[in-house]
C-alpha positions in Angstrom: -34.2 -34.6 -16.1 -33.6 -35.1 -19.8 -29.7 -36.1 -21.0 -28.9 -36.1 -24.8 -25.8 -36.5 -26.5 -23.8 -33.8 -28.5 -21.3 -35.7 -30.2 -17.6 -36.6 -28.8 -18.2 -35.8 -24.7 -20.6 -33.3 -25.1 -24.1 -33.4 -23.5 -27.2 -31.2 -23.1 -28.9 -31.4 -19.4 -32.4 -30.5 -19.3 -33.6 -29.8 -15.6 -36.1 -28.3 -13.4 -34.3 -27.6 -9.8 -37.0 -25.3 -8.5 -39.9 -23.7 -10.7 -37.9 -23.2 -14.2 -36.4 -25.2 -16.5 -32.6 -24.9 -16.9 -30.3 -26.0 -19.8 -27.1 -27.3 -18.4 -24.3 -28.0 -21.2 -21.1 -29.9 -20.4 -18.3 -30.0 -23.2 -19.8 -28.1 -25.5 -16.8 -27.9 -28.1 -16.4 -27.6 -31.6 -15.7 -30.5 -33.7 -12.8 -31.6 -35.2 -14.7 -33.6 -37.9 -18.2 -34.1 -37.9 -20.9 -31.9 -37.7 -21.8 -29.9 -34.8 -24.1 -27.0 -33.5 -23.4 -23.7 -34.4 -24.7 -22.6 -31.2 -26.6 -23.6 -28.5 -28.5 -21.7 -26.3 -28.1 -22.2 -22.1 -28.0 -21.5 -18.6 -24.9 -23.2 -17.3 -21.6 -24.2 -19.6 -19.4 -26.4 -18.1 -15.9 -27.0 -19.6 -13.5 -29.9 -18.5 -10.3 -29.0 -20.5 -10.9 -25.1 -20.5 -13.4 -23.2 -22.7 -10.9 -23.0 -25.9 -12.7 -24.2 -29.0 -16.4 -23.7 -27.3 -19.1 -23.9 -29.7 -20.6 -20.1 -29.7 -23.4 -20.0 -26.6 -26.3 -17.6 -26.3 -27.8 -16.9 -23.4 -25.7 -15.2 -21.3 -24.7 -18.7 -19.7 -22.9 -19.0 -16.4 -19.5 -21.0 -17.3 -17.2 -22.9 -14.7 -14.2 -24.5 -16.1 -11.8 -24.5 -13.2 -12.1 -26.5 -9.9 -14.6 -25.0 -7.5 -18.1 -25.0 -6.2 -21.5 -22.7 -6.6 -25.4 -23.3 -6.7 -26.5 -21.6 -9.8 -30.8 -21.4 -10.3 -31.0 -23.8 -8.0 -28.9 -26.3 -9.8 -25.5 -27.1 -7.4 -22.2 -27.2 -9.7 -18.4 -29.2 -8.6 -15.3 -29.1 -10.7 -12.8 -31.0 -9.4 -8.9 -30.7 -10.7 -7.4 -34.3 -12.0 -4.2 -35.0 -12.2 -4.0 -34.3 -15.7 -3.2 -30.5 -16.3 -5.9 -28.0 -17.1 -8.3 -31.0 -16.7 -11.4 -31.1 -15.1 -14.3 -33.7 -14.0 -17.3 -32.1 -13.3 -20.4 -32.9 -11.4 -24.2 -31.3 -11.2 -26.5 -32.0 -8.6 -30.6 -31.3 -9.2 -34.1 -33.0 -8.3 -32.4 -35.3 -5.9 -30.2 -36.6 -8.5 -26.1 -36.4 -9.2 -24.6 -36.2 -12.8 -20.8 -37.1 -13.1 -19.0 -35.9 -16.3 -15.6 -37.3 -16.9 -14.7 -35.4 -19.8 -11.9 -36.5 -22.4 -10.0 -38.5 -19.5 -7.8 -41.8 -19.7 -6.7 -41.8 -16.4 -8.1 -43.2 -13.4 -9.2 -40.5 -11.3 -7.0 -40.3 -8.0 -8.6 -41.1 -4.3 -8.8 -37.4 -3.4 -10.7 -36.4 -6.8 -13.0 -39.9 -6.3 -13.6 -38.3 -2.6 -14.3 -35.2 -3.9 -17.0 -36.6 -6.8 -19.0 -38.4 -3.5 -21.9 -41.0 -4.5 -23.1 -40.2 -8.1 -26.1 -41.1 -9.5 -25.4 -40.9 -13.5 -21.9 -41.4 -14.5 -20.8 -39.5 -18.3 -17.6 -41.6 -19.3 -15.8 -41.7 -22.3 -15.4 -45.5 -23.6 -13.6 -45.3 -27.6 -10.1 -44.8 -26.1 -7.3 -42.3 -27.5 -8.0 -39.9 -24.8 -10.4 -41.4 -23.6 -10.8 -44.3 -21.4 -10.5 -47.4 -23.3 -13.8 -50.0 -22.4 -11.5 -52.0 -20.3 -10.3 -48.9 -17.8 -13.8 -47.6 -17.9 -15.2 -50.1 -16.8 -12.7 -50.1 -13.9 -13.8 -46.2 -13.0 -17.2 -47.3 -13.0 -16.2 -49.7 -10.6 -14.9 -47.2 -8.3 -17.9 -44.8 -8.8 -20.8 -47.6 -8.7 -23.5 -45.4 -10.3 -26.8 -46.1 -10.9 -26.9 -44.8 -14.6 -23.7 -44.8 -16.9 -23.7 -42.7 -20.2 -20.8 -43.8 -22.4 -19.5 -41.0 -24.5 -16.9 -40.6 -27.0 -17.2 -43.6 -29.1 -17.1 -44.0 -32.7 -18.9 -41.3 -34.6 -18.9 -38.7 -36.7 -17.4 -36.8 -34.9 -14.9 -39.4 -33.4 -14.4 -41.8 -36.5 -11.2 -43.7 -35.2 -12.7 -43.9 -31.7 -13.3 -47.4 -30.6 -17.6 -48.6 -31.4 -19.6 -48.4 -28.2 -20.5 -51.7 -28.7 -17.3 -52.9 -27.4 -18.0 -51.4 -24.5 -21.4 -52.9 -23.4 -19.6 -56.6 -24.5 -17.1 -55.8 -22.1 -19.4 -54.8 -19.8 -21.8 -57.4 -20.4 -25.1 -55.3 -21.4 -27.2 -55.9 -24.4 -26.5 -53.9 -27.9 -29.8 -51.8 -27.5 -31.0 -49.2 -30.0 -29.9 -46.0 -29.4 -31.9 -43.2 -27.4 -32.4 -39.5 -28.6 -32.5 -38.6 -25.3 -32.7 -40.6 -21.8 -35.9 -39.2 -19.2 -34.3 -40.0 -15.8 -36.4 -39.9 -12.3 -35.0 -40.7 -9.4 -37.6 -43.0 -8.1 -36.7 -45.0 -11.5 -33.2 -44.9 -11.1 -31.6 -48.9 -10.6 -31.5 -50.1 -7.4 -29.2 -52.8 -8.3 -27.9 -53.4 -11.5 -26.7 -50.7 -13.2 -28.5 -49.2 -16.4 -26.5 -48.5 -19.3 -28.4 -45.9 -21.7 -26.4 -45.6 -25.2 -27.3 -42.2 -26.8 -27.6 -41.4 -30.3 -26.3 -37.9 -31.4 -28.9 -35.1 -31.5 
């Protein structure tokens, strides 16, 4: 499985469930400064605050942006409501391995939605506050999750210049300041066993 970051909370999801390769987007919106994709091509389109502002897809992608659940080429989608209105956390499940997607969320996710979510394997949090977790409550979710991977998203960039810089985050945390990835390769027989791996993307 191959993760790379789009900018703000978007990511790309490269998979192979079953024979093909699938392209699974989440948060694939347009940006307010910055520069983003035009379009993007893919299977699956996931939306966490509704599909309003979505970059133009090609593709014929299947999109989910309400709370429910479906297998889709092999690749098993959840969208579970928050309590924050028309928002959405989100959750894909392929080759033996969960993806949780927070979206643009600063509120702790409720027992029923953390139910919901189960055991995840890679966590997608935002971290540069505004409406976003700030590093202190996100680090608290990822407390309540325990994944093996977290992604932190939504940190200072182009596209978010008055967001807070990821490295406040991993000092917070207490991870190295690492160079960042173009895009993370994830396994599941190398996914951490114990500590838990924090892989800082650089925009594609």
């Amino acid at each position: 499985m191959h993760i790379s970051w789009l900018g703000s909370t978007g990511i790309k999801i490269q998979t192979k469930p079953q024979n093909d390769d699938i392209t699974v987007l989440i948060d694939p919106y347009k940006s307010v400064s910055g520069a983003s994709p035009r379009s993007l091509n893919a299977h699956i389109a996931l939306f966490t605050r509704g599909e309003d502002e979505s970059i133009t897809l090609s593709g014929d992608p299947y999109t989910l942006s309400h709370g429910g659940e479906c297998e889709i080429k092999g690749v098993l989608l959840t969208a579970v409501p928050t309590e924050q209105e028309q928002k959405m956390i989100v959750r894909i499940d392929s080759e033996s391995m969960s993806v949780a997607h927070l979206g643009l969320n600063n509120k702790i996710p409720s027992n029923d939605a953390l139910q919901n979510l189960g055991n995840v394997d890679i966590l997608c949090i935002a971290v540069g506050g505004g409406e976003g977790y700030d590093p202190e409550t996100a680090i608290k979710v990822i407390n309540l999750i325990e994944p093996r991977v977290v992604i932190p998203l939504g940190f200072q960039s182009e596209n978010d210049p008055n967001a807070i810089p990821v490295e406040k985050f991993l000092k917070e945390i207490g991870a190295a300041t690492t160079k960042p990835e173009k895009k993370v390769i994830l396994k599941k027989k190398d996914l951490a066993t114990e500590d838990t791996q924090i892989v800082v993307l650089e925009k594609e």
